[in-house]
MDTraj code that builds the backbone (N, CA, C; nanometers):
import mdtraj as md
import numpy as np

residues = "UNK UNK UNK UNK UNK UNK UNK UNK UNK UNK UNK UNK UNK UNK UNK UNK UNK UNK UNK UNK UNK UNK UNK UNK UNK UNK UNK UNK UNK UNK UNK UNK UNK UNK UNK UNK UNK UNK UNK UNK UNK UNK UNK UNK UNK UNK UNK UNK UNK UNK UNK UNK UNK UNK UNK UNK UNK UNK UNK UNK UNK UNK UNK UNK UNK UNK UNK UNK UNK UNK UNK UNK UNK UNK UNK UNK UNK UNK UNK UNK UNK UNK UNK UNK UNK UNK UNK UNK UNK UNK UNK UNK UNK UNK UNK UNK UNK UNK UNK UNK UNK UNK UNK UNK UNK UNK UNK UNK UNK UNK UNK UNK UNK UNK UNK UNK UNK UNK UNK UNK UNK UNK UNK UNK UNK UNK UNK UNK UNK UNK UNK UNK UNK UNK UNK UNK UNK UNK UNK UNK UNK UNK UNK UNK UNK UNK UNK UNK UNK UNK UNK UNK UNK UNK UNK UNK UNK UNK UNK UNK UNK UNK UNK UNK UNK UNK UNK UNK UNK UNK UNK UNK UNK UNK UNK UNK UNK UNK UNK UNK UNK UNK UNK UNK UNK UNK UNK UNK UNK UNK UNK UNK UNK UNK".split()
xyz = np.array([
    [-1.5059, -1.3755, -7.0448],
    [-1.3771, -1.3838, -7.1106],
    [-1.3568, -1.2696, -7.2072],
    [-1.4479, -1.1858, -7.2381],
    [-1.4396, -1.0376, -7.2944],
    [-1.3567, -0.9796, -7.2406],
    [-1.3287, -0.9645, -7.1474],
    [-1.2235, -0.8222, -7.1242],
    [-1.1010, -0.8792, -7.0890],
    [-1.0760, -1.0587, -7.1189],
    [-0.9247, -1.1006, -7.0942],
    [-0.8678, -1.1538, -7.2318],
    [-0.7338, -1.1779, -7.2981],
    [-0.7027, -1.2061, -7.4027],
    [-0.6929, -1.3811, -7.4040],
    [-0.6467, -1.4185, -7.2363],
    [-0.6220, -1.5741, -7.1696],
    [-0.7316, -1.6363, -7.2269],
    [-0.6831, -1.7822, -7.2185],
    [-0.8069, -1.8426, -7.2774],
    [-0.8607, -1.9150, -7.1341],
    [-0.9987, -1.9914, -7.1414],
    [-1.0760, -2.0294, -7.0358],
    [-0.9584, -2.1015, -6.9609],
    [-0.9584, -2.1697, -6.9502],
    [-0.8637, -2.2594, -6.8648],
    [-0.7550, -2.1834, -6.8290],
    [-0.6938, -2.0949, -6.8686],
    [-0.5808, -2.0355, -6.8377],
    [-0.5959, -1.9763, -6.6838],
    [-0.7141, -1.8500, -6.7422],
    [-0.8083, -1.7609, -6.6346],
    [-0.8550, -1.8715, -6.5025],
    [-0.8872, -1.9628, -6.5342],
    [-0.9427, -2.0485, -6.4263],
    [-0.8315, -2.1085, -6.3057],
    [-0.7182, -2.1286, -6.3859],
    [-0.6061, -2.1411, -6.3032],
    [-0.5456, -2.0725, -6.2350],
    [-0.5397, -1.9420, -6.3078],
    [-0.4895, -1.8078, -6.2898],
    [-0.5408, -1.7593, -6.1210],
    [-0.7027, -1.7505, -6.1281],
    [-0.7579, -1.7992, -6.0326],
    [-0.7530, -1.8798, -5.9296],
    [-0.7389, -1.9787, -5.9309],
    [-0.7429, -2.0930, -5.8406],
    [-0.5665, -2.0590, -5.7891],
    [-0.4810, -2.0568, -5.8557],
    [-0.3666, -2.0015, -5.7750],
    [-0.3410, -1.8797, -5.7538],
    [-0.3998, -1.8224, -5.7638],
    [-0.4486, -1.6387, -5.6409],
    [-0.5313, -1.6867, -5.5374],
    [-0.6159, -1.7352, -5.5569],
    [-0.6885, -1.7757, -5.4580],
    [-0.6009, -1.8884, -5.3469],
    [-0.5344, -1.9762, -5.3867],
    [-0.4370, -2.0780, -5.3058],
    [-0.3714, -1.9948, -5.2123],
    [-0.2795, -1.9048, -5.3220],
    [-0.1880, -1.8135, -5.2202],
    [-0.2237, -1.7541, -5.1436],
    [-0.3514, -1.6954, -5.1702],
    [-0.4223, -1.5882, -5.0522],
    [-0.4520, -1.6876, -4.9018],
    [-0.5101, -1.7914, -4.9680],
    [-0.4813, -1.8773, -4.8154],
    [-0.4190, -1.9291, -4.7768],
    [-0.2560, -1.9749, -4.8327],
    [-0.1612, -1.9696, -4.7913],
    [-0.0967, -1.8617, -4.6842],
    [-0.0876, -1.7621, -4.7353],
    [-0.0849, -1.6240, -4.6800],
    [-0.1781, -1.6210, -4.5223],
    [-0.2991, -1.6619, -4.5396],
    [-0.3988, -1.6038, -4.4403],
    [-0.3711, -1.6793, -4.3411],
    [-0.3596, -1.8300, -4.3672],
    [-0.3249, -1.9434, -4.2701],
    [-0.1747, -1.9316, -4.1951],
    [-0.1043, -1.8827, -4.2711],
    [0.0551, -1.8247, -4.2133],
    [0.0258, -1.7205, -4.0940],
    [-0.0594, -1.6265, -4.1744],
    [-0.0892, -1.4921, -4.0417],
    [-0.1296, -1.5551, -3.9292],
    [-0.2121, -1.6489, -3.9462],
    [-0.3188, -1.6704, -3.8271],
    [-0.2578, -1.7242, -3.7626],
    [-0.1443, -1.8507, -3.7851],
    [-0.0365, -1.9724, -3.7501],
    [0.0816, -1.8353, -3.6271],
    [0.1319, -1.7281, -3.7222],
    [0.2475, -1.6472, -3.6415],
    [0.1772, -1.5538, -3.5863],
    [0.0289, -1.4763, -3.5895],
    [-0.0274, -1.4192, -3.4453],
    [-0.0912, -1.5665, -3.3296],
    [-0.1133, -1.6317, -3.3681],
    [-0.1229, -1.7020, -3.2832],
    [-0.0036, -1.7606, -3.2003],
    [0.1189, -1.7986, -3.2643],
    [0.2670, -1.8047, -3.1970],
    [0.2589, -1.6680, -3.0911],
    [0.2752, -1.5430, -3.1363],
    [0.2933, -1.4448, -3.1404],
    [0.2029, -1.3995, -2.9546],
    [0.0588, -1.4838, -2.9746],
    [-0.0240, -1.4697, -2.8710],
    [0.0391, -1.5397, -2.7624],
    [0.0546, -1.6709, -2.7715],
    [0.1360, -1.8011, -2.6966],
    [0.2543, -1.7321, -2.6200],
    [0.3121, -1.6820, -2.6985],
    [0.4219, -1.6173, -2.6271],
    [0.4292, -1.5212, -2.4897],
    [0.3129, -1.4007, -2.5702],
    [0.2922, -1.3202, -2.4677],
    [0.1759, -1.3617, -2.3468],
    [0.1205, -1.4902, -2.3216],
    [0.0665, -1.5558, -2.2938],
    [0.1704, -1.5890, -2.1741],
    [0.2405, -1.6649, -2.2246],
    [0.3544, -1.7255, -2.0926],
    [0.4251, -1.6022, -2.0682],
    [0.4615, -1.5199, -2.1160],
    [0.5345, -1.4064, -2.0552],
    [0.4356, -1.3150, -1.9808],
    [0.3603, -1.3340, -1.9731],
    [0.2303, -1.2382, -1.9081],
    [0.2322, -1.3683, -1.7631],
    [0.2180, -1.4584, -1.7742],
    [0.1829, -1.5639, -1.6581],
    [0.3019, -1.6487, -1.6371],
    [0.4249, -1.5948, -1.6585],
    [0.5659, -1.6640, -1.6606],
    [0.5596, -1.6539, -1.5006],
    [0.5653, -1.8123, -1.3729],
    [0.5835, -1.8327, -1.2814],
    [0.7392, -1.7968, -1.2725],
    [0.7616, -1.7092, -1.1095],
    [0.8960, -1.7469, -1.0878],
    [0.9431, -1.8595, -0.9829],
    [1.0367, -1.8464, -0.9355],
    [1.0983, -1.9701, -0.8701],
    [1.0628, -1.9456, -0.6987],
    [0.9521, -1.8938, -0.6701],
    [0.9012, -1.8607, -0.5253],
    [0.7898, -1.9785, -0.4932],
    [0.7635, -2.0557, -0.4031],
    [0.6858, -2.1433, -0.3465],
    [0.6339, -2.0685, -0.2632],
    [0.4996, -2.0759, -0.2082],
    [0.4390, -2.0108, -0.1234],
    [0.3527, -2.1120, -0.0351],
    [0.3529, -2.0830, 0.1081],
    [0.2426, -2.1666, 0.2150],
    [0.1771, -2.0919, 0.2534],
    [0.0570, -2.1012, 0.2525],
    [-0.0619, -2.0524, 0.3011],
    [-0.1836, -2.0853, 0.3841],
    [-0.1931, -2.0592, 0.4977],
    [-0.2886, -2.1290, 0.5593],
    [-0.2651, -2.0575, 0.7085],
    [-0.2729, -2.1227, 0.8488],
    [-0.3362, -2.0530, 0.9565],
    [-0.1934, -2.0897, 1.0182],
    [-0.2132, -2.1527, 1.1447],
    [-0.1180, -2.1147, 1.2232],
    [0.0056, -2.2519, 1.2239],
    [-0.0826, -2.3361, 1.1535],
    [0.0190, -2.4463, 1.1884],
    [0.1315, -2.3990, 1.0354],
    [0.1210, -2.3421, 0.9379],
    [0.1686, -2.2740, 0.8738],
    [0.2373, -2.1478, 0.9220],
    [0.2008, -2.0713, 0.9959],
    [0.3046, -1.9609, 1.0146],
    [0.3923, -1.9677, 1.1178],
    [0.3514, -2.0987, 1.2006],
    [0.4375, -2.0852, 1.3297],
    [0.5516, -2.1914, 1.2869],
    [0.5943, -2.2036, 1.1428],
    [0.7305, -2.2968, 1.0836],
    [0.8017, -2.2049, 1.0170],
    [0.9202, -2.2200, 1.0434],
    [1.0184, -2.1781, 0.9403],
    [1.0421, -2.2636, 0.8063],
    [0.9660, -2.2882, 0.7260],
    [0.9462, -2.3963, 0.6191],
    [1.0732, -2.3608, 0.5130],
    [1.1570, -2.2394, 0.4932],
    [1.2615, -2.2251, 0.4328],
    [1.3664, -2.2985, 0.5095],
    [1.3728, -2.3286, 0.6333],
    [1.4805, -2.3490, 0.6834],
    [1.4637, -2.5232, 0.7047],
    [1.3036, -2.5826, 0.7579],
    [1.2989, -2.6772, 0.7377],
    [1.3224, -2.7971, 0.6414],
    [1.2832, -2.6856, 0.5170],
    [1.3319, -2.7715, 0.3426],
    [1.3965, -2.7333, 0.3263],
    [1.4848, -2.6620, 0.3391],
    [1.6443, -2.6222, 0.3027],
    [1.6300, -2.5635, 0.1654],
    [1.5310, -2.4664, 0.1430],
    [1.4685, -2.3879, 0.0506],
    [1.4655, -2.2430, 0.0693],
    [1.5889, -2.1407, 0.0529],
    [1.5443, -2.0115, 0.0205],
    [1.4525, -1.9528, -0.0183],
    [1.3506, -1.9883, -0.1341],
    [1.2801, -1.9396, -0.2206],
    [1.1425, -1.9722, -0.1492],
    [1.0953, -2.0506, -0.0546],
    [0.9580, -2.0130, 0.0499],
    [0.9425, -1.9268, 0.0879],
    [0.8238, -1.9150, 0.0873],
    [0.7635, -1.7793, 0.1200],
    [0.6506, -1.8244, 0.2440],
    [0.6440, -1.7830, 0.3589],
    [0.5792, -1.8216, 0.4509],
    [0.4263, -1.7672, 0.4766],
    [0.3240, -1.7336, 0.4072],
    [0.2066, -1.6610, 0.4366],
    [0.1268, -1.7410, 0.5297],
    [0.1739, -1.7648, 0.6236],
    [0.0428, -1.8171, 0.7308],
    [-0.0073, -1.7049, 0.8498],
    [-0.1083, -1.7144, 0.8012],
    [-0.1573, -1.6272, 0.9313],
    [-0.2746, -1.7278, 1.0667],
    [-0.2145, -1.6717, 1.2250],
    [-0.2902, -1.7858, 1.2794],
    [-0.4674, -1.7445, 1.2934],
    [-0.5179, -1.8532, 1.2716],
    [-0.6590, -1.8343, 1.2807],
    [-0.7326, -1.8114, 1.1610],
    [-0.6661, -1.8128, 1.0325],
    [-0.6935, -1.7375, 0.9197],
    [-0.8190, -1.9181, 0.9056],
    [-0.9570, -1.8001, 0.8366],
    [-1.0229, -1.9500, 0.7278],
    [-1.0136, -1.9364, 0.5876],
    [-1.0750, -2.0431, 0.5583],
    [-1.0765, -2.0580, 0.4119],
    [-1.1468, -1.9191, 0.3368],
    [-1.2232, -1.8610, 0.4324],
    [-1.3214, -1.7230, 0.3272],
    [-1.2062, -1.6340, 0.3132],
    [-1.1121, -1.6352, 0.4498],
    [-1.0057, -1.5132, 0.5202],
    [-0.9484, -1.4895, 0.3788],
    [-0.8752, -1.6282, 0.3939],
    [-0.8000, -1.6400, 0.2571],
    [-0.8136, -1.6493, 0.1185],
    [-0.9385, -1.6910, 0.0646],
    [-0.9881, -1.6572, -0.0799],
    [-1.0467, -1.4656, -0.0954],
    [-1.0601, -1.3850, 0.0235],
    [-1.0448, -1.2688, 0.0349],
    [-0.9072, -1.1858, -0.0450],
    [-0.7865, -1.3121, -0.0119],
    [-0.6553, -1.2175, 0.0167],
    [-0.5363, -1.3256, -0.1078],
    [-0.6148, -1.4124, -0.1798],
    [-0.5479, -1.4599, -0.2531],
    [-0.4468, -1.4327, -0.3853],
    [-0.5527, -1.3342, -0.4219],
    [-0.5043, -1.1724, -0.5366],
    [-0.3797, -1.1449, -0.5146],
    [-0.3428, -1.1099, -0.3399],
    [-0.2666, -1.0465, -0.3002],
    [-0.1286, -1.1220, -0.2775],
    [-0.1390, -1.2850, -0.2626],
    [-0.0344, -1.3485, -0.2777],
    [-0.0356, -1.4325, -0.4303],
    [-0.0584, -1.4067, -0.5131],
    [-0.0607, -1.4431, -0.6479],
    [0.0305, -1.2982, -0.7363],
    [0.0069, -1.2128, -0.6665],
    [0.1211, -1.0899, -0.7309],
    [0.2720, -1.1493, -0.7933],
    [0.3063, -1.2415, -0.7131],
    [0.4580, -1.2687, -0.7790],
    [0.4808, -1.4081, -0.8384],
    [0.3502, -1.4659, -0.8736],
    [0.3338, -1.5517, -0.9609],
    [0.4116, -1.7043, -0.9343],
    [0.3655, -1.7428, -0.8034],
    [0.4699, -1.8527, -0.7113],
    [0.4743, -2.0133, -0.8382],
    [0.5574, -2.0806, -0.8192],
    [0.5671, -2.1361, -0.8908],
    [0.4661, -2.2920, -0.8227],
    [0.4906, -2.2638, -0.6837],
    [0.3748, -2.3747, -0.6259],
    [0.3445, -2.3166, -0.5514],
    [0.2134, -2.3863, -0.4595],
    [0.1118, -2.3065, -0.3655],
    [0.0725, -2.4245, -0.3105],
    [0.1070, -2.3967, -0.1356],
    [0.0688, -2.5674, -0.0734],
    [-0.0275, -2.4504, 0.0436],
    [-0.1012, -2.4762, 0.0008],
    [-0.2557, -2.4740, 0.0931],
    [-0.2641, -2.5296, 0.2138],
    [-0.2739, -2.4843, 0.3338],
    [-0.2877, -2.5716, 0.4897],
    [-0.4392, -2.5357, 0.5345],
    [-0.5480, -2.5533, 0.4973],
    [-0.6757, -2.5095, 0.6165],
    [-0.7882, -2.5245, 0.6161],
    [-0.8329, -2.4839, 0.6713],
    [-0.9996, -2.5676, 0.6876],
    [-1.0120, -2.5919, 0.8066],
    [-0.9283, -2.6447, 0.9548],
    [-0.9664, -2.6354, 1.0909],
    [-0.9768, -2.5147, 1.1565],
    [-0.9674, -2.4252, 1.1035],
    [-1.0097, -2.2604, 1.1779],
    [-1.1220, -2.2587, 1.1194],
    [-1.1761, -2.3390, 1.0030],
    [-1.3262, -2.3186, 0.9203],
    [-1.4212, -2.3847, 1.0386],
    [-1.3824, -2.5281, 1.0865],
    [-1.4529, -2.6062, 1.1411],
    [-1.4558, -2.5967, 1.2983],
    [-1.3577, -2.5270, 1.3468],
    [-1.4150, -2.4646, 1.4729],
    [-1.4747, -2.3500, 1.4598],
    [-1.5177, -2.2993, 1.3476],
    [-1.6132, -2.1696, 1.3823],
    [-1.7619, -2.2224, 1.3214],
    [-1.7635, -2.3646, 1.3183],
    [-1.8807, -2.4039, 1.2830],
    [-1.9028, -2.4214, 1.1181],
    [-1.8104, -2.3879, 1.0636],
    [-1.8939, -2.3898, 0.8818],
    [-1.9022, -2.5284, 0.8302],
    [-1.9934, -2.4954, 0.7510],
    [-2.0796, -2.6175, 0.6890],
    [-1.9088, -2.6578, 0.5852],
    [-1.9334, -2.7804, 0.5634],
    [-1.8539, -2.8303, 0.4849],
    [-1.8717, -2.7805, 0.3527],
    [-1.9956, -2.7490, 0.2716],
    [-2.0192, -2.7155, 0.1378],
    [-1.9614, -2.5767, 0.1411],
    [-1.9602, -2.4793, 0.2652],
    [-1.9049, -2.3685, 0.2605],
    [-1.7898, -2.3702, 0.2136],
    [-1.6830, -2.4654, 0.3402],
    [-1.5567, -2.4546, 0.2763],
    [-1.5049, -2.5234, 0.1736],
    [-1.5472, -2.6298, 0.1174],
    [-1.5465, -2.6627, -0.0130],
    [-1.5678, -2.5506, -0.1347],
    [-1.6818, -2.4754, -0.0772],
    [-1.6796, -2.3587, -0.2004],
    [-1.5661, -2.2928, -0.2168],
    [-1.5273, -2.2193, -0.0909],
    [-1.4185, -2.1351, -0.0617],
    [-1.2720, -2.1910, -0.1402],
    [-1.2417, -2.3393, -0.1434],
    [-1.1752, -2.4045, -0.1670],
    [-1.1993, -2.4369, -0.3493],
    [-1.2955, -2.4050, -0.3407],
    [-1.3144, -2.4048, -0.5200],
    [-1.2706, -2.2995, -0.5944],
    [-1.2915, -2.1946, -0.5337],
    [-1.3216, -2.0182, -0.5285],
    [-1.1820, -2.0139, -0.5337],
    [-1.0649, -2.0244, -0.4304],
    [-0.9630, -1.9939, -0.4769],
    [-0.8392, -2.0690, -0.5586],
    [-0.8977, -2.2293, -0.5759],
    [-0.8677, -2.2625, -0.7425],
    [-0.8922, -2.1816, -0.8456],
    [-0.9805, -2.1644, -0.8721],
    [-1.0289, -2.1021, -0.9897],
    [-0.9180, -1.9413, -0.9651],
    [-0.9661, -1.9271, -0.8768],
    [-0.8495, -1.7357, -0.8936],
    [-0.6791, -1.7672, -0.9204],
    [-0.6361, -1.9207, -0.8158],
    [-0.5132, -1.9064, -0.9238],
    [-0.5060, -1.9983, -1.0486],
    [-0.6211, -2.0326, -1.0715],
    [-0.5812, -2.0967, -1.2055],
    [-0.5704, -1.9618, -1.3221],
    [-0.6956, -1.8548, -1.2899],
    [-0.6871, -1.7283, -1.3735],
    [-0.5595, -1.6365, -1.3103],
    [-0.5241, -1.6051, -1.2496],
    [-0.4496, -1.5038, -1.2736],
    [-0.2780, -1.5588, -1.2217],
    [-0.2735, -1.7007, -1.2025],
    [-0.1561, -1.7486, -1.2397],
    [-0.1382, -1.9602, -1.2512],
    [-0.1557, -1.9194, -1.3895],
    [-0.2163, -2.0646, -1.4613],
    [-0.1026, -2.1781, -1.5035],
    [0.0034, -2.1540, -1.4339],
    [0.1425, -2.2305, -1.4218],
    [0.1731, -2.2385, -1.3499],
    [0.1404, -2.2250, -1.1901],
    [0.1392, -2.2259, -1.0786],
    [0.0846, -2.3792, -1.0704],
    [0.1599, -2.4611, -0.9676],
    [0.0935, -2.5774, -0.9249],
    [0.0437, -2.5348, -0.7827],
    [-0.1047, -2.6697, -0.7854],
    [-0.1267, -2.5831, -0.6529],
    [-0.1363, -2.7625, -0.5684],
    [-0.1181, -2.7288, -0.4200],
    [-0.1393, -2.8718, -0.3427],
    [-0.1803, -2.8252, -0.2217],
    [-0.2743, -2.9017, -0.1892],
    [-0.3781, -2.8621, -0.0727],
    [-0.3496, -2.9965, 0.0119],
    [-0.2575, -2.9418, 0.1246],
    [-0.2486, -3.0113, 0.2668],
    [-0.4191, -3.0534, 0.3257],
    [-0.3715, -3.2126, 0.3911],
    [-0.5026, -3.2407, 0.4586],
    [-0.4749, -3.1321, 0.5867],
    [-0.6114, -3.1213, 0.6404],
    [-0.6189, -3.0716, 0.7316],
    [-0.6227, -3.2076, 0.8593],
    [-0.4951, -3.1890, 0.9713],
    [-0.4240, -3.2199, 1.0232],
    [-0.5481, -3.2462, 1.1444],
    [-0.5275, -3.3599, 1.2596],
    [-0.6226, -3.3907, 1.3602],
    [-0.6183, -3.2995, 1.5031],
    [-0.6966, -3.3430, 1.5723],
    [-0.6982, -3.2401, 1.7339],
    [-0.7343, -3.3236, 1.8184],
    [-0.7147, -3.2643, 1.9214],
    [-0.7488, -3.3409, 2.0247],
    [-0.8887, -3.3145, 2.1007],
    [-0.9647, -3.1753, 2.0032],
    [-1.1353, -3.1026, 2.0614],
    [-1.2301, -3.1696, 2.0609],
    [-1.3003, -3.1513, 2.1118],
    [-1.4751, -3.1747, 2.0650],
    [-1.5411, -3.0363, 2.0303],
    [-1.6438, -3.0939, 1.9728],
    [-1.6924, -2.9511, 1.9580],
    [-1.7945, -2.8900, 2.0754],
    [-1.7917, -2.7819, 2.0981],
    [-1.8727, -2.7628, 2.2457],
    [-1.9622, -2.7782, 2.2350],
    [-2.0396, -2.7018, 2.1131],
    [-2.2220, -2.6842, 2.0561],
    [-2.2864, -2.8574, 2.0290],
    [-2.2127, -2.9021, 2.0112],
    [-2.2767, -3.0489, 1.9336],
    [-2.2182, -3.1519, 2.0267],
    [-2.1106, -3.1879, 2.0394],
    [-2.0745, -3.2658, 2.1405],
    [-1.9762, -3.3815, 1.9985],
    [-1.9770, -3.3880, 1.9275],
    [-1.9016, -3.4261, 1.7964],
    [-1.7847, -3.4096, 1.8010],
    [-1.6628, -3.4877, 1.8127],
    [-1.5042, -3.4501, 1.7928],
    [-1.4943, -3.4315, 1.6623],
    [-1.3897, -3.3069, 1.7117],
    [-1.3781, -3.2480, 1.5519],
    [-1.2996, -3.3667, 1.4224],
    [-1.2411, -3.4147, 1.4796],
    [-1.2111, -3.5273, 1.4193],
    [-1.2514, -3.6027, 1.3136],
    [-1.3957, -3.6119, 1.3304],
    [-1.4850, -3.6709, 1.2311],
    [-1.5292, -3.5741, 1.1077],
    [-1.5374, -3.4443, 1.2021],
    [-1.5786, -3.3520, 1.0360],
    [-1.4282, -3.3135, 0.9618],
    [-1.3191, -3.3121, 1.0539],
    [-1.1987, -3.3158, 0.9709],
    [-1.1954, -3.4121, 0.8518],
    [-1.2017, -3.5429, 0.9054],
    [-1.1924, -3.6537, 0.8574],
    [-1.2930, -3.6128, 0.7178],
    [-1.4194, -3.5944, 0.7101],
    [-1.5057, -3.5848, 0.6089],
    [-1.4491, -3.4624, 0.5560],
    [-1.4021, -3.3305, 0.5983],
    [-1.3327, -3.2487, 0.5268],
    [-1.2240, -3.3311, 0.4210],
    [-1.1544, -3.3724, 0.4717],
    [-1.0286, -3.4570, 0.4280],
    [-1.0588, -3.5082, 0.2863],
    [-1.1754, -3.6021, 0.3016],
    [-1.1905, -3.6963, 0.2131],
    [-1.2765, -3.6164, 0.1220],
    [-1.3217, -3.4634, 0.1820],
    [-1.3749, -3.4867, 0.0442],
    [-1.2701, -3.3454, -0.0782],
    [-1.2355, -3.2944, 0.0384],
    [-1.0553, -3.2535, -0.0191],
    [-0.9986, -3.3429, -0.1472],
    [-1.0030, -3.4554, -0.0705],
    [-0.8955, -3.5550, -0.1635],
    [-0.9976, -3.5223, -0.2931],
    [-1.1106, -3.5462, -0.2945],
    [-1.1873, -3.5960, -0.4364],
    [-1.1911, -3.4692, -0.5106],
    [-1.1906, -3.3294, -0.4563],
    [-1.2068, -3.2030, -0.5213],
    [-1.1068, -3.1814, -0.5662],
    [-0.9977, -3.2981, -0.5068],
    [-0.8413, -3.2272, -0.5803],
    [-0.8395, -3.3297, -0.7113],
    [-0.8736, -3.4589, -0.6782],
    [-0.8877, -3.5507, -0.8104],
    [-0.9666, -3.5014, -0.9091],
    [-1.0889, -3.4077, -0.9166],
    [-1.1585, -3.3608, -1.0166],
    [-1.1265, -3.2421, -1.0397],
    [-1.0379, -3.1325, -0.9821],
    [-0.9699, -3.0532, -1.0629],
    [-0.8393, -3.0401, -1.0827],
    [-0.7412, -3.1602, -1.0464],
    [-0.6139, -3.1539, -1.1130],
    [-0.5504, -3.0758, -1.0386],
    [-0.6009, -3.0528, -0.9145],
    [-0.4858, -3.0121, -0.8214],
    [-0.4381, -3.1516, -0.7266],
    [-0.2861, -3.1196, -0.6482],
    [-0.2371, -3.2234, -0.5883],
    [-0.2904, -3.2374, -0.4158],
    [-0.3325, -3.3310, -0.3938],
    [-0.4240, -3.4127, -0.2830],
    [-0.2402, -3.4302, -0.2280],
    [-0.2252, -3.3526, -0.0448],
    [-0.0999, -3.4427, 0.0337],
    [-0.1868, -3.5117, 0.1474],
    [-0.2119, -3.5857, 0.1688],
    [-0.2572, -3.6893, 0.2926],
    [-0.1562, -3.6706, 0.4013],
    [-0.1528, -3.5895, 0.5277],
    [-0.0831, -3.5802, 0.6173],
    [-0.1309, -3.6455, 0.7294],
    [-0.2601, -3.6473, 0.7396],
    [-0.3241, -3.6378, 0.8447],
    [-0.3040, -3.7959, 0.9367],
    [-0.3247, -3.9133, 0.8654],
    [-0.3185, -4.0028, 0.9411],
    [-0.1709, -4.0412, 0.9899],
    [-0.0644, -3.9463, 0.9296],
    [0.0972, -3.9644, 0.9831],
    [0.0950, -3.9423, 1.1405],
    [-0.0060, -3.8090, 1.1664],
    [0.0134, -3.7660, 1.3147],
    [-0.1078, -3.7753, 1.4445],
    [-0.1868, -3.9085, 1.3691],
    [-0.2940, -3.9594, 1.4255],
    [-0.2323, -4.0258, 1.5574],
    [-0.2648, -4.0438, 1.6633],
    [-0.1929, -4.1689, 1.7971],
    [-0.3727, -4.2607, 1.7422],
    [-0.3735, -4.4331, 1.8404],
    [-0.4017, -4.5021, 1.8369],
    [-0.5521, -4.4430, 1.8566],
    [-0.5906, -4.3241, 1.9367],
    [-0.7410, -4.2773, 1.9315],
    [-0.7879, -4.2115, 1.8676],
    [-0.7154, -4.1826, 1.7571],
    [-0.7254, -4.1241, 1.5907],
    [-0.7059, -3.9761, 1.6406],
    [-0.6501, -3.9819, 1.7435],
    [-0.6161, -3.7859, 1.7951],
    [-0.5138, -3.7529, 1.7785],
    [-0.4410, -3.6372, 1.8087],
    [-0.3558, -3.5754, 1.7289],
    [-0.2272, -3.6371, 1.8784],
])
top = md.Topology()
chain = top.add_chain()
for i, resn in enumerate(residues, 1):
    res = top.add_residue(resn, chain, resSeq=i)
    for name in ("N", "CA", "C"):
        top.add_atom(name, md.element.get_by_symbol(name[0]), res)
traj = md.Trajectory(xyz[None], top)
């Protein structure tokens, strides 16, 4: 208290409200760069009004704009495409930041033989890429739809590993908050074939 004329208590207050304001102050900054972040946040990952389908052939061989009476579809099916094809090339349809993403595939996976954990990965793999590089995007993953094959190597209708594809589709979409569509038993006949 030497070098002030204030008396103790004065100085102590004096204090304690410099000190208040300063974190008043600091908590404001942090409150409007953080607004400030938020913002450019959604404007950096601002979805537009484009829907996109993606998947193999039962996807590209529809006119799905004309079927939903939807301009704004975007048709990316390529026939034969798998699940690796397409977590390859996902980057490339995430450029215009679709506002949904309905997924068709996995039976071009399972006639070329892949293990189910494969395409499950693949199917994890390109969640995760559009959740990062477009995180307002909804995404919904079509069941993969029935056949009428067997498989040649095994003697197994594909049917059954669809079926276990399917179901376990549904549960990967329940544990990451993407949307599960169940198509498959709509276009089943009475021998569970297509």
């Amino acid at each position: 208290y030497k070098y002030t004329n204030l008396p103790p208590l004065r100085t102590g207050l004096l204090i304690s409200l410099l000190f208040n304001i300063l974190l008043l102050a600091g908590i404001w900054l942090i409150h409007h760069r953080s607004l400030e972040n938020e913002k450019s946040f959604q404007a950096q990952y601002k979805t537009t009004d484009k829907i996109l389908f993606i998947g193999n052939s039962i996807v590209s061989h529809c006119r799905w704009d004309k079927l939903l009476g939807n301009k704004n579809i975007i048709n990316n099916g390529v026939a034969g495409i798998t699940s690796y094809e397409v977590l390859l090339r996902i980057t490339d349809f995430l450029n215009i930041r679709p506002v949904k993403i309905f997924f068709e595939m996995g039976s071009n996976d399972i006639n070329k033989n892949a293990g189910l954990g494969d395409i499950m990965g693949n199917f994890h793999d390109i969640l995760y890429e559009v959740r990062i590089k477009s995180p307002f995007t909804k995404i919904y993953f079509l069941s993969v739809l029935p056949t009428e094959d067997l498989d040649n190597t095994t003697g197994i209708p594909y049917n059954q590993r669809i079926d276990q594809l399917n179901s376990n589709m549904e549960k990967f979409c329940k544990k990451y908050n993407a949307t599960y569509v169940e198509l498959n038993p709509l276009l089943k006949n009475a021998d569970g074939k297509l």
